[in-house]
Backbone bond lengths (Angstrom), bond angles and torsions (degrees), N, CA, C in turn:
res aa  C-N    CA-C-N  psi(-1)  N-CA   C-N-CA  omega(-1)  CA-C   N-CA-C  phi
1 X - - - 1.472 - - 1.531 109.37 -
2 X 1.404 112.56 127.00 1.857 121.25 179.76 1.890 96.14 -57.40
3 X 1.463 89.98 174.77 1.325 81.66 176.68 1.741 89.71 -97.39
4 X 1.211 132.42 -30.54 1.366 128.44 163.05 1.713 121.69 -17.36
5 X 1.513 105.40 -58.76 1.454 112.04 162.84 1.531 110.61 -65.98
6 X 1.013 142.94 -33.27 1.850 137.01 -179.78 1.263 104.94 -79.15
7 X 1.201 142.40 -10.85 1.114 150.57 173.62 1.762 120.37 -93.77
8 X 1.422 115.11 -21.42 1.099 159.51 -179.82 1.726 92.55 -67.26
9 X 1.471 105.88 -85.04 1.383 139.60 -153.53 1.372 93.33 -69.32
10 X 1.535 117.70 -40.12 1.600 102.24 -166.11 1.723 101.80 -98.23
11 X 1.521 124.08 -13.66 1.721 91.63 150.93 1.126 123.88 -76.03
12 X 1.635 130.04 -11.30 1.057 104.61 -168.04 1.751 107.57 -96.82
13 X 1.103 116.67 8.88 1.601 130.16 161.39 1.394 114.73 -87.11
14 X 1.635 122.67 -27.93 1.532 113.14 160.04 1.371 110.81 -75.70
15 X 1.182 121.83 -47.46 1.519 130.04 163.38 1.519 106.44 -8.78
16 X 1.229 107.94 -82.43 2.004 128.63 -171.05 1.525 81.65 -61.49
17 X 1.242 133.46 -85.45 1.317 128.83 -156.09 1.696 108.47 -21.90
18 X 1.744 100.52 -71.02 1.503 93.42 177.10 1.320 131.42 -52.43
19 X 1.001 105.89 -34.93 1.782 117.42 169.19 1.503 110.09 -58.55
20 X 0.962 123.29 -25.75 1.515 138.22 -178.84 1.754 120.52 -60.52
21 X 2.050 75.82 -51.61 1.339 91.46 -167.28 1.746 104.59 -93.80
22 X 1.327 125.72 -27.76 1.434 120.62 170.00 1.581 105.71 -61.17
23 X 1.215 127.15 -11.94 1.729 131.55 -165.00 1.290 79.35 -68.71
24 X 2.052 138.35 123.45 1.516 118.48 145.98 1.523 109.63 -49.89
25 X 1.485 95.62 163.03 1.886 104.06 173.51 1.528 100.40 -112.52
26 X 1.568 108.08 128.72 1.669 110.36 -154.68 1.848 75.04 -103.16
27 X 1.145 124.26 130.95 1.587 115.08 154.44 1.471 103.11 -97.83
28 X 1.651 100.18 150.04 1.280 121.74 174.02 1.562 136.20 -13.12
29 X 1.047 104.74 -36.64 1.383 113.87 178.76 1.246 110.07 -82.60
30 X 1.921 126.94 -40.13 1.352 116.75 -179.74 1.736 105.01 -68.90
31 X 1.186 96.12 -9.12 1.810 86.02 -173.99 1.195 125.18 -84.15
32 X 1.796 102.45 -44.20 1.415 92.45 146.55 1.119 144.42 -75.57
33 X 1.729 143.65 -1.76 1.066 151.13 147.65 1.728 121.13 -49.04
34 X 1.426 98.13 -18.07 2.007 106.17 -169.67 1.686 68.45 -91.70
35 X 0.992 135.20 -51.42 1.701 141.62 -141.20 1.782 93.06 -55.74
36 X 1.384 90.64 -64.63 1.672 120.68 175.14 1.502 118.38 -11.13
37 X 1.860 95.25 -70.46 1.562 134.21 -163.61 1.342 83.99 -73.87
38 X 1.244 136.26 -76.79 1.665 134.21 -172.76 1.786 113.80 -44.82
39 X 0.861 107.59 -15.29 1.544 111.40 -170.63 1.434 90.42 -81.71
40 X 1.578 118.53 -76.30 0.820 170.66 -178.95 2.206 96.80 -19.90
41 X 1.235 95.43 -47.45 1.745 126.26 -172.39 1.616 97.31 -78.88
42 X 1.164 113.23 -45.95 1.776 120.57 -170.33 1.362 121.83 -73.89
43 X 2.257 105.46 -21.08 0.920 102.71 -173.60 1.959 105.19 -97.42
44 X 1.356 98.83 -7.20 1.355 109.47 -168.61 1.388 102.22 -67.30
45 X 1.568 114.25 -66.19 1.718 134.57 154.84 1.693 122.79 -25.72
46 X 1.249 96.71 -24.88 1.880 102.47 -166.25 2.258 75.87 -88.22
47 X 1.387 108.62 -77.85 1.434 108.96 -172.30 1.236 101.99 -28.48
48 X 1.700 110.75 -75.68 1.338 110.52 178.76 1.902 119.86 -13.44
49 X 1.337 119.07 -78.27 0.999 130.67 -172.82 1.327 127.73 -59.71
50 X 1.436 122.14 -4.56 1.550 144.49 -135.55 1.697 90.07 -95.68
51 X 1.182 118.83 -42.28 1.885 117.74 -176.17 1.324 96.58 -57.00
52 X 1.368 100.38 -50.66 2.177 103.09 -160.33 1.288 102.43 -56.19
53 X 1.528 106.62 -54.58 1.705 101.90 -168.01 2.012 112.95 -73.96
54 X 1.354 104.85 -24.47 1.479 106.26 159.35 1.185 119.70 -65.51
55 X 1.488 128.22 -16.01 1.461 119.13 -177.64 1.736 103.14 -107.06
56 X 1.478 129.09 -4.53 0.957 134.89 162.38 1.273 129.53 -93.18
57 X 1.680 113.95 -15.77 1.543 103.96 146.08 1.647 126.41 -99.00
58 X 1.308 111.20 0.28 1.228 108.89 179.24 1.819 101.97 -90.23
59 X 0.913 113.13 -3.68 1.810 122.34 173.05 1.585 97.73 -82.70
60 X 0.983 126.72 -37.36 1.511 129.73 156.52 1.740 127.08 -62.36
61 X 0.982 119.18 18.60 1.634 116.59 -144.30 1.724 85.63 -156.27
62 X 1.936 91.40 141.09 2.002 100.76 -166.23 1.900 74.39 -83.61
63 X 1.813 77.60 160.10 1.439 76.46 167.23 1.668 173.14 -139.19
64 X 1.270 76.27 52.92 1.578 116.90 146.65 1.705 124.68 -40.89
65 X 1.318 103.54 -49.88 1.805 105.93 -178.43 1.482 108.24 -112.05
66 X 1.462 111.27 27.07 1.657 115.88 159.31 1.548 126.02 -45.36
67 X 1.494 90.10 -43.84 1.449 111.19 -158.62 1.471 105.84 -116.56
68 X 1.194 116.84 -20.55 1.642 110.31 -166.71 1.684 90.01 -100.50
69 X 1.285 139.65 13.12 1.492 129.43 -159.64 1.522 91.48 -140.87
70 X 1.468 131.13 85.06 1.466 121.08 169.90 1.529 116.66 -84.36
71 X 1.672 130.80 17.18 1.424 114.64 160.01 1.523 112.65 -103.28
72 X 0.915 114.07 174.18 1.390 145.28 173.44 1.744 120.98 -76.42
73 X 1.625 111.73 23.65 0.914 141.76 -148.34 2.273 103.55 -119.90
74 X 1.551 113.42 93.97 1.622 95.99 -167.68 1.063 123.72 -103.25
75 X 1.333 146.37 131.35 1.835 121.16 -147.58 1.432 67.11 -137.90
76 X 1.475 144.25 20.35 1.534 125.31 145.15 1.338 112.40 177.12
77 X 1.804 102.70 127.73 1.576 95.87 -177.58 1.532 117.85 -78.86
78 X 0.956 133.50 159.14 1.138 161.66 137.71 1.033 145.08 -75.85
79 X 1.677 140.91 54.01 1.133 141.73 174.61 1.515 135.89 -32.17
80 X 1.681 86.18 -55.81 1.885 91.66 168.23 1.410 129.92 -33.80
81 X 0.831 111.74 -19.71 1.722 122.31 164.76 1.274 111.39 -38.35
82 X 1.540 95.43 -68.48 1.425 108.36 -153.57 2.042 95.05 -80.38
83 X 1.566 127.41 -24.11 1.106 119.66 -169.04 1.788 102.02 -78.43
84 X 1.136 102.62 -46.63 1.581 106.90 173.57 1.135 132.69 -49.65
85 X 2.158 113.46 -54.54 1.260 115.62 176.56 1.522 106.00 -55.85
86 X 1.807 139.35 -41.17 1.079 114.09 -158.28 1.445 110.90 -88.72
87 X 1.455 147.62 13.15 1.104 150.68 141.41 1.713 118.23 -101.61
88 X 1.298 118.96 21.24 1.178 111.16 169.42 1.407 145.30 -77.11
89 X 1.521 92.35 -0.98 2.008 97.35 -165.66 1.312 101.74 -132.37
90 X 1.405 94.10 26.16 1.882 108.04 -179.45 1.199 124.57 79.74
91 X 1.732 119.04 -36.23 1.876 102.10 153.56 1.279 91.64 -121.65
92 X 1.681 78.89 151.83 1.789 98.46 165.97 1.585 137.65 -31.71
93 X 1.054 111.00 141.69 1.605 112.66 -157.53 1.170 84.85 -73.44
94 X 1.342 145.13 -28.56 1.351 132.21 163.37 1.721 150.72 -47.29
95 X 1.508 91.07 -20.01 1.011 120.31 154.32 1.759 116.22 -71.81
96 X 0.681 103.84 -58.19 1.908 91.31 172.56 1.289 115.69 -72.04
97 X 1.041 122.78 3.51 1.696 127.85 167.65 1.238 105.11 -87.66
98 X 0.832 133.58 -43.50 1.387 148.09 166.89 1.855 127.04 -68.44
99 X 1.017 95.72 -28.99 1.686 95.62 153.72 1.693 121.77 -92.96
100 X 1.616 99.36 -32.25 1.710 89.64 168.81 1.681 115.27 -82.42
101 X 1.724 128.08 2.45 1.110 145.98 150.99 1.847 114.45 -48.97
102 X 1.405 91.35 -57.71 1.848 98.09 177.88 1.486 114.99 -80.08
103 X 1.199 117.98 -34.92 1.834 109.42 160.05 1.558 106.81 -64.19
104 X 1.307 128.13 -43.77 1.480 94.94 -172.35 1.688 107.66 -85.55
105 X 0.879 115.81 -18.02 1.786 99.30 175.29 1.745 108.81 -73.82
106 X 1.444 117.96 -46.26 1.272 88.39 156.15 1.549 154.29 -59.13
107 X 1.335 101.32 -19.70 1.294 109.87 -179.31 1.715 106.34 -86.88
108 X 1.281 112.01 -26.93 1.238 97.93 167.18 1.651 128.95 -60.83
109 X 1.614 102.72 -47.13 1.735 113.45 -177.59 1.507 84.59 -61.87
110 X 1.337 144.18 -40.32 1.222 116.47 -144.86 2.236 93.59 -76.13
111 X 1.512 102.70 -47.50 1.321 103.59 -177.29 1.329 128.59 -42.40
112 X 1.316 96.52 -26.44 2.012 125.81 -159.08 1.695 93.15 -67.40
113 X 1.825 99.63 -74.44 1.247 103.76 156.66 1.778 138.08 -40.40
114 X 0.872 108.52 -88.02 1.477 119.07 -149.94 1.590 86.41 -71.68
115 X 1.220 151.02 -37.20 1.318 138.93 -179.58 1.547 113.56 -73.57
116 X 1.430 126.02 -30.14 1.952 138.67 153.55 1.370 100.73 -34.50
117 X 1.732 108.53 -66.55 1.313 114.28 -161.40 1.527 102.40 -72.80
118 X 0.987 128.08 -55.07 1.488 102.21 166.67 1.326 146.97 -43.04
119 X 1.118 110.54 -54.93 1.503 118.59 166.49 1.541 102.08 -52.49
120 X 0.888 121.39 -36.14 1.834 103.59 174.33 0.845 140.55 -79.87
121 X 1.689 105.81 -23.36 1.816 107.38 137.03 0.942 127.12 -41.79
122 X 1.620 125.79 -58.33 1.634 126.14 -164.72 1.269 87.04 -89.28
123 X 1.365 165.74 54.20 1.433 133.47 124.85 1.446 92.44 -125.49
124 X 1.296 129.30 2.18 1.931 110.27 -174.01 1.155 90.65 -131.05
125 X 1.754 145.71 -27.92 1.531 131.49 -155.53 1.689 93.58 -95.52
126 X 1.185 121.01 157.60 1.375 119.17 125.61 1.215 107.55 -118.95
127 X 1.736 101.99 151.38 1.300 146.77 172.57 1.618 117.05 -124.54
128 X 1.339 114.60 167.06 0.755 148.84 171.39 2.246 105.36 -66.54
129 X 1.176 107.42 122.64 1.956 112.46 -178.56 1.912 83.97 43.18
130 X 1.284 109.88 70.12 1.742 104.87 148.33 1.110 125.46 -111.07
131 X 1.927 111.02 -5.37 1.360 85.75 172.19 1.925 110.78 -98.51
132 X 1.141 98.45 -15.82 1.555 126.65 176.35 2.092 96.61 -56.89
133 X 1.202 122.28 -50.00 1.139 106.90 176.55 1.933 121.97 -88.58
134 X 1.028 84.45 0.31 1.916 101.22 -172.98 1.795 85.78 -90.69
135 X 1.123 127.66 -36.58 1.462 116.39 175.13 0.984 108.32 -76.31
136 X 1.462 152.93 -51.43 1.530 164.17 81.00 1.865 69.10 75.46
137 X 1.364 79.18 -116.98 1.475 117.47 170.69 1.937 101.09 6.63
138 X 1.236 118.32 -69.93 1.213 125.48 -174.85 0.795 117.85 -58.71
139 X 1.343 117.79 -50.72 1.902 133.84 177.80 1.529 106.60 -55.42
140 X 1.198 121.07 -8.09 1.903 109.62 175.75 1.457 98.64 -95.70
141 X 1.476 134.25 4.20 1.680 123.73 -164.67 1.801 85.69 -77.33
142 X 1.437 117.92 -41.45 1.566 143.28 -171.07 1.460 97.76 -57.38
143 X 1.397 143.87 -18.95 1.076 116.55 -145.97 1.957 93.18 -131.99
144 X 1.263 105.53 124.48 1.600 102.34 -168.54 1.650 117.49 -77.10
145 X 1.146 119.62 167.39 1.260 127.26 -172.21 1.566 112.20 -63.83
146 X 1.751 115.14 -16.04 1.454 109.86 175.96 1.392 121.04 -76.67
147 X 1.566 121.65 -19.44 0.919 135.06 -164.15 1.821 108.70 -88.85
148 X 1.330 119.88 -8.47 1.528 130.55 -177.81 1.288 110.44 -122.06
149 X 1.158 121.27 -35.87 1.606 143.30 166.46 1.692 100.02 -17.19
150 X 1.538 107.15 -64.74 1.393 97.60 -162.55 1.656 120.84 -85.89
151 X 0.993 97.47 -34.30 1.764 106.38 169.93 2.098 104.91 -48.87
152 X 1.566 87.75 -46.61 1.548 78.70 168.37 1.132 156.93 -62.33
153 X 1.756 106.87 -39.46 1.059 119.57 148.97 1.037 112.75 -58.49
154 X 1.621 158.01 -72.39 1.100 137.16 -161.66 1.663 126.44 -54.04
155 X 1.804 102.44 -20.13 1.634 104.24 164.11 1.561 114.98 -55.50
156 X 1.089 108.88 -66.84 1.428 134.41 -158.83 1.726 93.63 -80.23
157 X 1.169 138.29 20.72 1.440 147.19 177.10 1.564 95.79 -116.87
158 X 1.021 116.09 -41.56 1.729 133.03 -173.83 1.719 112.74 -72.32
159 X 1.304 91.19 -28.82 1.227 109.40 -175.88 2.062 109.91 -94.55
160 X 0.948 100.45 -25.53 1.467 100.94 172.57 1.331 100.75 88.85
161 X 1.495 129.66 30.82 1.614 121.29 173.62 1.684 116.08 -126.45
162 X 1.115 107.00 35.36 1.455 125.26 -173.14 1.558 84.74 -87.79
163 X 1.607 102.11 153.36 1.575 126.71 165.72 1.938 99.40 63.66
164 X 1.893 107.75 35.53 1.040 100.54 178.56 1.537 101.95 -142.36
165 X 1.463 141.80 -168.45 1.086 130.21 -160.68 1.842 89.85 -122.75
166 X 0.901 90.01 5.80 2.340 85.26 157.46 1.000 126.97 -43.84
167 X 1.818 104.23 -65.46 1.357 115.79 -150.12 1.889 101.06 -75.94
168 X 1.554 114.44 -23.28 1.540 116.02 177.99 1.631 102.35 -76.79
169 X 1.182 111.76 -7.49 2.257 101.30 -173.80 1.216 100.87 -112.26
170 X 1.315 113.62 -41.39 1.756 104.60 -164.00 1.532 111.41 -76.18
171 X 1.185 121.80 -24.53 1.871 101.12 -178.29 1.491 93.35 -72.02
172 X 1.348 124.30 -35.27 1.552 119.44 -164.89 2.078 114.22 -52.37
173 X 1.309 98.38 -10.40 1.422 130.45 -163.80 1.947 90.65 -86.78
174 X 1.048 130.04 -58.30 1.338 157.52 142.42 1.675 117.20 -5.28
175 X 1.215 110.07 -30.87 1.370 117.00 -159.97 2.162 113.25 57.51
176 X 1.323 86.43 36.94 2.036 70.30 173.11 1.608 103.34 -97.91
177 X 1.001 135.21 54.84 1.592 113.50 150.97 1.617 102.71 -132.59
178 X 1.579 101.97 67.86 1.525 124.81 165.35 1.704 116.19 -8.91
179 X 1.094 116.13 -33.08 1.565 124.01 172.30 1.323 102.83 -61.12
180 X 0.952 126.06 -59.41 1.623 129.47 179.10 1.595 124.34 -34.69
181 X 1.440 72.23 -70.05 1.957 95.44 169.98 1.432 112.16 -50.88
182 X 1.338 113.33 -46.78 1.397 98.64 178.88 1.291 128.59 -84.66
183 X 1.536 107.37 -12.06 1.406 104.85 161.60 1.613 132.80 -66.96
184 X 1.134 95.27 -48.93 1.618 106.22 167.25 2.066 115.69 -49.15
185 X 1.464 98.37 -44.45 1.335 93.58 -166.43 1.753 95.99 -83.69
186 X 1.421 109.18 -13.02 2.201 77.83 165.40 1.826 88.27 -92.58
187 X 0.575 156.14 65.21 1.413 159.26 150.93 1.443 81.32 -114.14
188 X 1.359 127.53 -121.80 1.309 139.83 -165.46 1.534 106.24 -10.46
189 X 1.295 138.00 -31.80 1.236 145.04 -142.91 2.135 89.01 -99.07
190 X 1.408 114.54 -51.38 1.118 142.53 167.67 1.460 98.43 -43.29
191 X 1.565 138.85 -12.77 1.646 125.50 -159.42 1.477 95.82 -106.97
192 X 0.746 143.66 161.36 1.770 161.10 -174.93 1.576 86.87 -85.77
193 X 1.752 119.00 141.89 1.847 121.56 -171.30 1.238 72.85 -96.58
194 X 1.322 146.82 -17.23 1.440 131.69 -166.06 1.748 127.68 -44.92
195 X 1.598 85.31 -46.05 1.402 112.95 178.12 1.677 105.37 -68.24
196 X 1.263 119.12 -38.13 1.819 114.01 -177.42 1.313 99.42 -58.49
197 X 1.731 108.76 -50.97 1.999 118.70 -168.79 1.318 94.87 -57.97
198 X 0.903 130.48 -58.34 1.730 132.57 -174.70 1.662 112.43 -35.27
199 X 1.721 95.79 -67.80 1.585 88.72 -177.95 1.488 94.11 -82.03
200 X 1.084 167.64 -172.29 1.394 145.47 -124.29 1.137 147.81 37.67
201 X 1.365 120.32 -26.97 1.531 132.63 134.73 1.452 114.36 -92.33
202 X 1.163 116.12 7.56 1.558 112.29 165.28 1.340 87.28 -93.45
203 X 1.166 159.44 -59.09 1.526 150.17 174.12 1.474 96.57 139.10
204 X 1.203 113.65 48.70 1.604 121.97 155.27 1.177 128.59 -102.99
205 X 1.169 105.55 128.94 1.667 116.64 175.66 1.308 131.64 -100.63
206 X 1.091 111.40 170.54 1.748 103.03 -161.11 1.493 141.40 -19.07
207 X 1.399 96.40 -48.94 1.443 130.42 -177.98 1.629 101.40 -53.45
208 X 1.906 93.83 -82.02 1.722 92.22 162.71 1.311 140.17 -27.94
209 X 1.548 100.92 -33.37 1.923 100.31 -173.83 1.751 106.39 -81.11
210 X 1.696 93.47 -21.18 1.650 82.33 -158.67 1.670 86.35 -91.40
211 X 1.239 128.83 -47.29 1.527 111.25 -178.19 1.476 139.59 -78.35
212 X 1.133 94.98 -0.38 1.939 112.11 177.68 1.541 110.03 -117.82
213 X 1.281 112.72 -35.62 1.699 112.19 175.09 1.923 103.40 -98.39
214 X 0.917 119.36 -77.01 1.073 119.64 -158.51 1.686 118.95 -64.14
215 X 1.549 89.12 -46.27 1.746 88.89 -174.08 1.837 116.73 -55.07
216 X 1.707 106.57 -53.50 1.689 92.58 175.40 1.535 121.24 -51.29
217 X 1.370 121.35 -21.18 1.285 110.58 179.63 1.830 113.17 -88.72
218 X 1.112 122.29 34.10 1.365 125.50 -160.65 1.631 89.71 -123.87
219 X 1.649 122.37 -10.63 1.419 108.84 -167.14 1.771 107.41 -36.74
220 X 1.357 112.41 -73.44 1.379 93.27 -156.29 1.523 121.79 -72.09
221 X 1.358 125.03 16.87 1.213 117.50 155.56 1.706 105.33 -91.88
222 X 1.262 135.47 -34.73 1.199 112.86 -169.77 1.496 113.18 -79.98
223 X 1.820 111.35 -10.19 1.629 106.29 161.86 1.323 126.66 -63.47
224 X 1.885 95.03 -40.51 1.715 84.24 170.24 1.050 123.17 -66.34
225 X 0.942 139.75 -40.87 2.047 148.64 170.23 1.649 97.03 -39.29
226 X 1.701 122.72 -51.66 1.485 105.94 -179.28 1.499 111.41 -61.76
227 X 1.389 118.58 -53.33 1.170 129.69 -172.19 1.566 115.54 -41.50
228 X 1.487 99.22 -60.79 2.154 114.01 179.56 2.228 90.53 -53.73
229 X 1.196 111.42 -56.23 1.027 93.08 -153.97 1.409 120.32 -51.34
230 X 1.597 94.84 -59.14 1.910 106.34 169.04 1.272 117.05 -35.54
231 X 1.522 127.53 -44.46 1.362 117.63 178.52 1.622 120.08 -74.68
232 X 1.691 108.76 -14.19 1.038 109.01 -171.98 1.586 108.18 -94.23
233 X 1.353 112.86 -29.77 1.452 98.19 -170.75 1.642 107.92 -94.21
234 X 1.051 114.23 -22.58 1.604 128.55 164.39 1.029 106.05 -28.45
235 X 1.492 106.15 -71.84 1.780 111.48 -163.71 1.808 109.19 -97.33
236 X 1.914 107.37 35.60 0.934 92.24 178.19 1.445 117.27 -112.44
237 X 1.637 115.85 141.70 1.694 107.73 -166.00 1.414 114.54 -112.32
238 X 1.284 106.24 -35.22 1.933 106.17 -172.92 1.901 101.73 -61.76
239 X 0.694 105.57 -47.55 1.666 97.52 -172.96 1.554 122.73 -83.09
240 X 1.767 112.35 -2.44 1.352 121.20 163.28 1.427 93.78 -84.43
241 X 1.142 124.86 -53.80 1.008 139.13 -161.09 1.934 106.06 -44.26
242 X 1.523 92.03 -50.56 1.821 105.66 -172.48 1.317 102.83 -49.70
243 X 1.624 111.81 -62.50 1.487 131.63 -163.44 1.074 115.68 -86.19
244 X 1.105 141.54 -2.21 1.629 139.50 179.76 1.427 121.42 -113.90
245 X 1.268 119.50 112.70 1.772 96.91 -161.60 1.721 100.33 -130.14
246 X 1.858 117.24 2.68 1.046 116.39 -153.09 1.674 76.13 -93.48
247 X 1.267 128.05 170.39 1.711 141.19 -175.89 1.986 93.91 -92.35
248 X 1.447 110.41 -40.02 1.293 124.78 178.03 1.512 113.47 -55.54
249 X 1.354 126.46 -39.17 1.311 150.75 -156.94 1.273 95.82 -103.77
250 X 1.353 165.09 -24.41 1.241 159.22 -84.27 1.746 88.03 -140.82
251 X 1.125 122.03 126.70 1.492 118.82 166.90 1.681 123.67 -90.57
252 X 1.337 135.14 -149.06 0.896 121.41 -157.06 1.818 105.70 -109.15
253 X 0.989 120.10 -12.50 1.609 125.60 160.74 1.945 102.34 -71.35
254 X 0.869 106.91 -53.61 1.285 109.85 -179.63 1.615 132.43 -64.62
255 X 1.353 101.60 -26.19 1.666 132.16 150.71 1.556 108.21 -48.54
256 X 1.353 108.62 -58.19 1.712 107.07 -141.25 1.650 88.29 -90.04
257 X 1.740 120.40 -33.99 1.275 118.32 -178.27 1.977 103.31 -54.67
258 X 1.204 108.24 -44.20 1.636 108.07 175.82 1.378 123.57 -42.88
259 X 1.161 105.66 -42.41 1.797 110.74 165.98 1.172 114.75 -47.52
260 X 1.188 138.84 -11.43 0.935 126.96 176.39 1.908 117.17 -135.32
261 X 1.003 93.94 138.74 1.796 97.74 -166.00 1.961 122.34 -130.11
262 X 1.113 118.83 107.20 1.601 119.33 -156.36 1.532 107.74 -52.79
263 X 1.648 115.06 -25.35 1.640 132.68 -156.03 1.585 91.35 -90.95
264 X 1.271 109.23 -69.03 2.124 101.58 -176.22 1.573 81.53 -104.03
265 X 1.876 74.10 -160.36 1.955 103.21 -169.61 1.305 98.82 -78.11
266 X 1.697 97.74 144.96 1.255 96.39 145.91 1.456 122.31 -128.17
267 X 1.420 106.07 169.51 1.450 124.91 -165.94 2.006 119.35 -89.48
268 X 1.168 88.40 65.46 1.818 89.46 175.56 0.761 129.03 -89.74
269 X 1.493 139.96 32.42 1.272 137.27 70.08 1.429 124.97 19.96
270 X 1.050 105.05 -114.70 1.589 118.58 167.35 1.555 116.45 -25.98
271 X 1.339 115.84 -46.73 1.155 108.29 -172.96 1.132 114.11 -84.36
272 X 1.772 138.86 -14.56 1.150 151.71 151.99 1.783 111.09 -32.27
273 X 1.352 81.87 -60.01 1.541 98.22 -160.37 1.979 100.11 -63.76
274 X 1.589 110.42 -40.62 1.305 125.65 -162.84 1.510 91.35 -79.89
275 X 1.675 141.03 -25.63 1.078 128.42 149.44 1.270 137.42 -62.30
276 X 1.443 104.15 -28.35 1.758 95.63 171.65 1.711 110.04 -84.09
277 X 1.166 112.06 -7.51 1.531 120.33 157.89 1.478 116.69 -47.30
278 X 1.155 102.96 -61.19 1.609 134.06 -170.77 1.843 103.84 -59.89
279 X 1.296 116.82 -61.68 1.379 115.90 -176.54 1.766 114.98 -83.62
280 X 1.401 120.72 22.23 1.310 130.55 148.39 1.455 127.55 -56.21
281 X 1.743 110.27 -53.48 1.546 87.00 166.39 1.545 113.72 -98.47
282 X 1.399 110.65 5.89 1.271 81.28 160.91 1.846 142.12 -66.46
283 X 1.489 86.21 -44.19 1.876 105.33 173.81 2.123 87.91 -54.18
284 X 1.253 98.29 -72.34 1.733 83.33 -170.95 1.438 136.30 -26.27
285 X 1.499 101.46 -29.72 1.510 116.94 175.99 1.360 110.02 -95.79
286 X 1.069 152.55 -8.45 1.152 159.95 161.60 1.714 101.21 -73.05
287 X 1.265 110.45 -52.06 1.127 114.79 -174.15 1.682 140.63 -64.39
288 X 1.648 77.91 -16.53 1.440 91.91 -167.08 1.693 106.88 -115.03
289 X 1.493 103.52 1.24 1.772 120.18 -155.09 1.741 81.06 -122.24
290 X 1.156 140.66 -19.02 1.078 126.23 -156.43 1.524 126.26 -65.80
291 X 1.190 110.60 -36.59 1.382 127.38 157.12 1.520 121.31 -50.98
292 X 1.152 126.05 -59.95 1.447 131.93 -176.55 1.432 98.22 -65.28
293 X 1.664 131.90 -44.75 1.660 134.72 -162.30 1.757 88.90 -65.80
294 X 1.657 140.09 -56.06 0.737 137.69 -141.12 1.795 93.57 -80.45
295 X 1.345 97.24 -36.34 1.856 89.89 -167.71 1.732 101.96 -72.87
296 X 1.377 116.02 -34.66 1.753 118.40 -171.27 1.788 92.68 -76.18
297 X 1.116 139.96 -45.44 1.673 113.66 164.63 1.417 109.92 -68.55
298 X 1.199 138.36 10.65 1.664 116.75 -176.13 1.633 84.64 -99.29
299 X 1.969 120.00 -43.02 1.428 105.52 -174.72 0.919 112.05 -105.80
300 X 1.497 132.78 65.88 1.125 123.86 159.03 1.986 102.87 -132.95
301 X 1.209 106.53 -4.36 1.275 112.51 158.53 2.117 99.99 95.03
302 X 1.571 105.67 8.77 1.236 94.74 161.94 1.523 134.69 -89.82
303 X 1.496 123.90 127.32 1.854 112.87 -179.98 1.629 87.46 -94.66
């Protein structure tokens, strides 16, 4: 043997050694304790998950054994569910997918916008009472939707746009869902001013800084803002509920509540099935946003 090869052999035996020795040594008990915690996580997630997948086989199921059958267990599918619920309330369940489709894309562009442009006032302008209205600003996260609800409707009643999809897009245009705004502006707050001074002696002005410097670097806060919104206005009912009174106009919370009626039967069934309809794009958007939602709360400084 060269000494080339013994020289060979004995780093690659300090090699493993060190590797050996950087390996922590887990004794028994921490292993089963991680064992424990993981068990422990699967069973939380399994409960956790137990409505969805109960309401996704009972959307499969006649219905009769909706209610008398609490496992997850199917001794026969049932399609009719799904053929019935989507012609059951006289238009197609597709049709209310499609109107709660046009409230959330508007309400998103409107958030995208008018909540950007705000927050870039309060973290780059000064004014005159900015921090006095930036608390303003905060003090409405406190204040619930029953308490504005009615002043609103009676605006937008005055106005002749009740039982229409206005009054849900246009404040969003407004910057009022204060969460937004303030997310974005500790985002913005999070950017180096270096970059404003920079383009600023290039002879840019506001406009320029906020849409050529600042805005591309805002992706993952303005994903989370798409993401919160879609889930939020999707599954939202009291304020479709206020303003929408035509059956035509009716979105998809307001759909699935119809399935069911206190005076005759109702068919839950159908509405099973017309709910797992319903939480399709939601999981899709979650699914596909999940990455960007997790990085825009890690930098924007919210736990």
């Amino acid at each position: 043997m060269t000494t080339e090869d013994l020289s060979t052999r004995t780093l690659v035996t300090r090699t493993g050694r060190r590797r050996r020795a950087e390996t922590p040594y887990r004794p028994a008990g921490a292993r089963w304790g991680r064992a424990l915690r993981h068990a422990l996580m699967i069973i939380v997630v399994v409960i956790s998950l137990y409505p969805v997948f109960w309401m996704i086989v009972s959307s499969l199921r006649p219905e009769g054994e909706i209610f008398s059958n609490p496992t997850l267990l199917l001794t026969d599918f049932e399609w009719k569910n799904y053929e019935y619920g989507w012609t059951a309330l006289g238009t197609p369940f597709g049709q209310y997918l499609l109107n709660s489709g046009v409230i959330v894309l508007g309400s998103i562009i409107g958030n995208l916008v008018s909540c950007s442009l705000a927050a870039y006032a309060f973290a780059r302008l000064r004014f005159r009472f900015q921090k006095p209205a930036f608390a303003y600003m905060l003090v409405t996260l406190m204040l619930p939707i029953h308490v504005v609800i009615v002043p609103q409707y009676i605006l937008w009643a005055q106005l002749g746009l009740n039982d229409s999809f206005w009054p849900l897009i246009v404040p969003k245009f407004l910057a009022t869902d204060a969460f937004f705004v303030f997310l974005m502006v500790q985002f913005i707050r999070g950017l180096p001013k270096s970059l404003d001074e920079a383009a600023r002696i290039d002879g840019a002005g506001h406009g320029r800084i906020f849409f050529q410097v600042l805005l591309p670097l805002m992706t993952p806060a303005l994903a989370t803002t798409t993401i919160f919104t879609f889930i939020w206005v999707w599954n939202d009912f009291f304020s479709q509920l206020i303003f929408l009174t035509s059956p035509e106009k009716y979105t998809v919370p307001i759909a699935l509540r119809s399935f069911i009626d206190a005076q005759s039967s109702s068919s839950f069934g159908a509405m099973f099935a017309m709910s797992v309809v319903s939480i399709v794009p939601l999981i899709l958007i979650f699914a596909f946003g999940q990455k960007f939602l997790i990085k825009g709360i890690a930098t924007t400084g919210l736990k």
